[in-house]
N, C-alpha and C positions, 0 to 999 in steps of 0.2 A: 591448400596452398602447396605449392610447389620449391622452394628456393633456388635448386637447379635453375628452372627454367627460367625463374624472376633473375636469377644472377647472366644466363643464356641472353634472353631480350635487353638486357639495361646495355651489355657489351656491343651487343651489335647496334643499339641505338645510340652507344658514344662513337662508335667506328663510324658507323655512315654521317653523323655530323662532323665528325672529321675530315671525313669525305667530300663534305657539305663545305666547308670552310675552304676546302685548297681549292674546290672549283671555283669559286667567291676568288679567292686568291688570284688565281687562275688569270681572273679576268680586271684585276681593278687598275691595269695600267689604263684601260679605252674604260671601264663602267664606273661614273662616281656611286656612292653609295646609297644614294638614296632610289636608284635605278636598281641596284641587286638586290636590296630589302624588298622590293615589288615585286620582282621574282620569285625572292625566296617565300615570299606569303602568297602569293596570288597563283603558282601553279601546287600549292601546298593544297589547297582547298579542295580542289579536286579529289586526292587523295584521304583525305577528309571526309569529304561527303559520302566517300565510297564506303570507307571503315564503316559508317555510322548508319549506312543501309545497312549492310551484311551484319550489323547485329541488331538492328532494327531499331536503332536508336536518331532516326531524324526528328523524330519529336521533340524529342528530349535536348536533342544535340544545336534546336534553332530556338528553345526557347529561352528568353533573356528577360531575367525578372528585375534585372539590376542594368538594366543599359547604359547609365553611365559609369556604372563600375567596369563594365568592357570598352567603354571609349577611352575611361583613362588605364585601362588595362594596356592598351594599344600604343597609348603616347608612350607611354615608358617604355614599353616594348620595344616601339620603332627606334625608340630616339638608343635605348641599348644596342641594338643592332645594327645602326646605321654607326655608331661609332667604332662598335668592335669591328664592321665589316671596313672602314676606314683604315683602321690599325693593319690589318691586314697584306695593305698595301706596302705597307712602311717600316715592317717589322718581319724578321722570320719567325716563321708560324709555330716554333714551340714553345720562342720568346711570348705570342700572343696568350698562346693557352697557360703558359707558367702566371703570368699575369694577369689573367682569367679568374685564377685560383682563389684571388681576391674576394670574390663575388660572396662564396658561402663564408668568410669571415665579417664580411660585411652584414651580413644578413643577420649574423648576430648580434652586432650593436646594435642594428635598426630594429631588431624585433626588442630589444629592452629600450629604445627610447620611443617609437611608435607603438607598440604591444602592450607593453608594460611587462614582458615578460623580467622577471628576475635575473642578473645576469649574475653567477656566480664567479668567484676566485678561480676556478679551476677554467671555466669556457674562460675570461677575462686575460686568464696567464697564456691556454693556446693561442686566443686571436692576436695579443702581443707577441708571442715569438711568429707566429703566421705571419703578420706584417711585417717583421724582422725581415723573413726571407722575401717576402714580396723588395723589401729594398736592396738586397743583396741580387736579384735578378737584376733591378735597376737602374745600380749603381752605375754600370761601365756606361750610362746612357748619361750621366750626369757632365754632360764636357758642353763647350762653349765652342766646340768646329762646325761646322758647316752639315757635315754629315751626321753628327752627332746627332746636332738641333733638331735634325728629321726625324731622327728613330727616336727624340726623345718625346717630340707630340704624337709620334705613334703611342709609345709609351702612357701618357697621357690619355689618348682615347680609350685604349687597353683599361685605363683604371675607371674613366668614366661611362664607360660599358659597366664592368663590373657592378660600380656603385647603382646602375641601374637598375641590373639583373636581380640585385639586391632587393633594391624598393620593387622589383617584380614578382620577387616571392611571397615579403612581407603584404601587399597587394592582392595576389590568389589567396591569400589565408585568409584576408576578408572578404572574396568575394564565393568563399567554398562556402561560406555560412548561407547564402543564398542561391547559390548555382552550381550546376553540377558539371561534372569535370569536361565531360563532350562537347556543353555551351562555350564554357572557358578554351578551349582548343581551336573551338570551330571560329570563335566572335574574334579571338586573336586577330586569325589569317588575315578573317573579312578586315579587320579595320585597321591592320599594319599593311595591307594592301590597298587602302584609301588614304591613309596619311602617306604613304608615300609617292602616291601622284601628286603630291602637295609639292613634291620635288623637283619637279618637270621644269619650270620656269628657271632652276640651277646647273643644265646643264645637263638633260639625260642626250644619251649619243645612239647612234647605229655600228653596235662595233664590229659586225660581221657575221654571219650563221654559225662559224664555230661556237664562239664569243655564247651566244645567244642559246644554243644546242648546251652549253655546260651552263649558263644560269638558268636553264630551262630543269636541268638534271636537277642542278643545288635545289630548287623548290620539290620538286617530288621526292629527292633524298631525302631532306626535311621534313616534310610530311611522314614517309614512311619511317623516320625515326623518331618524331615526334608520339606515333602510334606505339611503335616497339617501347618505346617509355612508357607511355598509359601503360602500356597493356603489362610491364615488368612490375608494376607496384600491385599490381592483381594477385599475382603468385609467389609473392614473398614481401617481406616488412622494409617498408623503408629504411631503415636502420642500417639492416644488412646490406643492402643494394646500394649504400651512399660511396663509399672506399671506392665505388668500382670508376667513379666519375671520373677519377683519377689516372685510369688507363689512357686517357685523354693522350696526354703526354708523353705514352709511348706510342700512341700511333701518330701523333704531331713530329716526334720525331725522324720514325721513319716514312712518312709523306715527304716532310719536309727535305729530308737527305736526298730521297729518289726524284722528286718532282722538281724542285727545286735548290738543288745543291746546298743545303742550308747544313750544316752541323753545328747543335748548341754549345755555345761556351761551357768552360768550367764553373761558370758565377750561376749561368741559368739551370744548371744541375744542380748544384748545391741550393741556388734559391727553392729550387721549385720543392727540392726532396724536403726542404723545411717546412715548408708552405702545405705539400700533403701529409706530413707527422702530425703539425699541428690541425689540420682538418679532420683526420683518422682518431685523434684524440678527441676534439669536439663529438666527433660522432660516439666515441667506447661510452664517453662521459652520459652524456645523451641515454647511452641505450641502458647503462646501468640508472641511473636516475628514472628510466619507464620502468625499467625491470622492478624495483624497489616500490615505485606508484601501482604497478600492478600488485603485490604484495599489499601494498597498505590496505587497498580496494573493500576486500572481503570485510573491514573489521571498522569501514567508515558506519556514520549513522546515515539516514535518506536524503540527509543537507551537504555529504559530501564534504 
């Protein structure tokens, strides 16, 4: 293993979906969202299939031993994407990823009430102050004007993204027990690029070759970073590679500034810096608790 490099791929795989998002952004005055999630999956694929020759893995990478585990892989998926790429519209885009941040607090609770996993005092105290700052981002959306009320169902989608993203991981952790990571990637695309022709009947449009040239880009960015991810947990431990998610937010920020004239408030700095303490803490906790389980390891009986 490498950690260099695993920490090298995971950054450039949060940067080019950052990348991925302003052009989404980019376009969602003329594209509702159910239009750009077909984009963003369906020229994904391509780059997918490509990956998975060049390591010789189309075998592997189209067999689906659990097929309804990736149909409902997809729903969640889509319906996450089609809101966060919603929000997008309606919110400046550091606003969206501070509020994103949500997603892996979220994943906590659901893995202790779907999982059974145990949830301890110390993860239970982060994910409370986490949602702390998730409301401190919030707050200035909490008004009863006109303008408000718009950034506040951006807002809204923002979290019901998240919560999605949420049930999306706890989701792959049971579908890893049956399949392997290239099917899970590849069965995505395919089937959040069929649910969202589902969408067609709501209003997809022709908004111009520009338009069309960057939701074209967003799917092969996405692809190509979807890969750069795979391929960063190869060369270094999850563990290490989670903090770095977190970069998000500085490249949201300066997208946001250059692209679209956006500078985050003082609430969404303060929120957001809460929101990654308390994630950076999940994670230390986390890695000390494997560190200690590998320790124990040696000195179990065969029952574990």
């Amino acid at each position: 293993m490498s950690p260099f490099r695993g920490i090298l791929f995971k950054l450039s795989a949060v940067f080019l979906f950052t990348i991925m998002a302003s052009l989404i952004k980019a376009t969602s005055a003329d594209v509702p969202p159910g239009q750009a999630v077909f984009f963003r999956s369906f020229f994904a694929i391509p780059v997918i299939i490509t990956w998975l020759a060049l390591r010789g893995d189309l075998t592997t990478g189209f067999r689906a031993s659990n097929p309804m585990g990736h149909v409902w892989r997809g729903i969640i998926g889509v319906t996450a994407m089609g809101c966060g790429f919603a929000a997008l519209g309606l919110l400046p885009l550091p606003e969206v990823t501070a509020l994103g941040y949500a997603a892996p607090l979220l994943t906590v609770l659901f893995a202790a009430a779907l999982l059974g996993e145990r949830l301890r005092l110390f993860r239970l105290s982060a994910v409370g102050v986490g949602l702390v700052g998730v409301v401190i981002v919030l707050w200035p959306r909490l008004s009863i004007d006109e303008v408000e009320t718009v950034a506040l169902i951006g807002a809204g989608l923002t979290l019901v993204s998240a919560a999605f993203r949420a049930l999306a991981q706890i989701h792959i952790r049971r579908l890893v027990a049956t399949e392997e990571t290239s099917a899970i990637v590849f069965y995505f695309s395919l089937t959040a690029s069929g649910f969202a022709l589902l969408t067609i009947p709501f209003g997809w449009t022709w908004p111009g070759w520009t338009a069309i040239a960057m939701l074209i880009g967003a799917g092969l960015i996405g692809g190509v970073a979807q890969i750069l991810l795979t391929t960063s947990y190869k060369h270094s431990e999850a563990a290490l590679l989670a903090p770095f998610d977190y970069a998000s937010i500085l490249f949201a920020i300066l997208f946001g500034y250059v692209f679209f004239d956006e500078t985050p408030t003082t609430m969404v700095l303060i929120g957001s810096g809460i929101v990654v303490l308390a994630g950076i803490l999940i994670i230390w906790r986390e890695r000390q608790l494997g560190l200690r389980r590998g320790k124990a390891r040696p000195g179990m009986t065969p029952n574990g």
